[in-house]
C-alpha positions as a LaTeX table, in Angstrom:
\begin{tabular}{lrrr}
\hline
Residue & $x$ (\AA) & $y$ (\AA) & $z$ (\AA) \\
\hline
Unk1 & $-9.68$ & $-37.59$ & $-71.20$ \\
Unk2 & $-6.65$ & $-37.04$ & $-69.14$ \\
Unk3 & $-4.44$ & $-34.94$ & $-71.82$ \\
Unk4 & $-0.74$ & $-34.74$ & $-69.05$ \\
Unk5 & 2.40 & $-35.20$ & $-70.87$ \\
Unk6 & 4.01 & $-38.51$ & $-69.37$ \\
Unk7 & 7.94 & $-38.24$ & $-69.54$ \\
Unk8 & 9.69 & $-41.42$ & $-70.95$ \\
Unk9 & 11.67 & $-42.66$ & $-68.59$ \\
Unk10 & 14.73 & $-44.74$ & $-69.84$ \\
Unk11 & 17.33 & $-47.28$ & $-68.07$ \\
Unk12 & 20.78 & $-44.99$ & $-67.46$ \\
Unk13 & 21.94 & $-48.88$ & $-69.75$ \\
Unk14 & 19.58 & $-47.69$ & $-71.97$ \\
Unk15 & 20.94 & $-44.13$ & $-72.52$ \\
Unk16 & 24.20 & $-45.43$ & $-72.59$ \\
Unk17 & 23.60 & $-47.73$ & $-75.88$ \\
Unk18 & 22.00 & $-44.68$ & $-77.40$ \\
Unk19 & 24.59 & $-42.61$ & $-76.81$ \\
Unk20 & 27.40 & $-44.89$ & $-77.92$ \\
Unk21 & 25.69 & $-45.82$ & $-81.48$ \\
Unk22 & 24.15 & $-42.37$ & $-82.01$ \\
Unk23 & 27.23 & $-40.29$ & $-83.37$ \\
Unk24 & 25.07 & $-37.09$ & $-84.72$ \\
Unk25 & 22.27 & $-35.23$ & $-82.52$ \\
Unk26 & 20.05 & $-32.41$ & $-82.97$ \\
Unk27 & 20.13 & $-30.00$ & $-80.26$ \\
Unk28 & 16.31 & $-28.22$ & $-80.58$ \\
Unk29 & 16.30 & $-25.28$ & $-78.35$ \\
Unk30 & 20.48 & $-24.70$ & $-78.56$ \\
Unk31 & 21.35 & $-21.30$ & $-76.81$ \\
Unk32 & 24.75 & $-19.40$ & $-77.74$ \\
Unk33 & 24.35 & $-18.08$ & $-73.93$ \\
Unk34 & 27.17 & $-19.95$ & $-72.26$ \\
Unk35 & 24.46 & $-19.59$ & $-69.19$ \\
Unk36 & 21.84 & $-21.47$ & $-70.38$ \\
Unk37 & 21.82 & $-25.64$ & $-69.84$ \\
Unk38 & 22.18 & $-26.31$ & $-73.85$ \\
Unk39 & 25.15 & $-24.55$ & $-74.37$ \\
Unk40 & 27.42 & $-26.44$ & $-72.35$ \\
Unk41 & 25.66 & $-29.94$ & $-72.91$ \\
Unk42 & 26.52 & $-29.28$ & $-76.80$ \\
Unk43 & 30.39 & $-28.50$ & $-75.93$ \\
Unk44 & 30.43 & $-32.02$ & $-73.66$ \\
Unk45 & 28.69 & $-34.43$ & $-76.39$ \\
Unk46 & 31.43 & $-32.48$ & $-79.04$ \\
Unk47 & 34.25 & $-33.56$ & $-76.91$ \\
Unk48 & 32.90 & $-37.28$ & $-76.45$ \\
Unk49 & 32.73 & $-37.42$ & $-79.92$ \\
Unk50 & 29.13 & $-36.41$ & $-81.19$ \\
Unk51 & 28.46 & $-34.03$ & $-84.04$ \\
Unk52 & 25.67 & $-31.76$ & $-82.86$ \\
Unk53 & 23.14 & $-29.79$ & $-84.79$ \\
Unk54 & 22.10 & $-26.85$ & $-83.38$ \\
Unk55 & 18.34 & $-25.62$ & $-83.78$ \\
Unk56 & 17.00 & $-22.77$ & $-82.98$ \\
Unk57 & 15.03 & $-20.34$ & $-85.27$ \\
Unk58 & 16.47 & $-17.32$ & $-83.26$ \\
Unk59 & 20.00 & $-18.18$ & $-84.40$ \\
Unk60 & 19.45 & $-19.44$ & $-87.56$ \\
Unk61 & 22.45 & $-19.49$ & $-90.05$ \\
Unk62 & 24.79 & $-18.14$ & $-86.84$ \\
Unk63 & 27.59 & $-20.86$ & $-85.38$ \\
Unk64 & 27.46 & $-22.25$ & $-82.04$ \\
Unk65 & 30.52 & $-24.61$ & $-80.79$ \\
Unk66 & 31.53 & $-23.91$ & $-84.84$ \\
Unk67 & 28.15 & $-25.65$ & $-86.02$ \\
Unk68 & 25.50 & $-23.72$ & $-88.06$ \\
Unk69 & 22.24 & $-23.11$ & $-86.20$ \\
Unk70 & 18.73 & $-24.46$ & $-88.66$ \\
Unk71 & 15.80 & $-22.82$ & $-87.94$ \\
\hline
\end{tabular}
């Protein structure tokens, strides 16, 4: 049985109709280090307009971008 993870591939038209109907995410993995990848693609879906949920056991009940981390 061949058990390798496939990624989904969508249509850059396709991620663009998700992203303009979807207003709220959930960020799983968030990082508060401004270094890592998560922590500034949270800041640029904030200032296009999403509201993003941070998750990230590590963090849990900090802030990052002013939104409470969930475990």
């Amino acid at each position: 049985m061949d058990r390798r993870v496939t990624p989904l591939a969508y249509s850059d038209a396709a991620i663009q109709k998700i992203l303009a109907e979807v207003k709220v995410i959930a960020m799983v993995g968030a990082s508060k280090r401004p270094s890592r990848p998560s922590f500034g693609v949270m800041r640029f879906l904030q200032d296009r307009g999403h509201r993003v949920i941070p998750v990230n056991p590590g963090y849990a009940g900090e802030t990052i971008h002013g939104e409470r981390v969930h475990a």
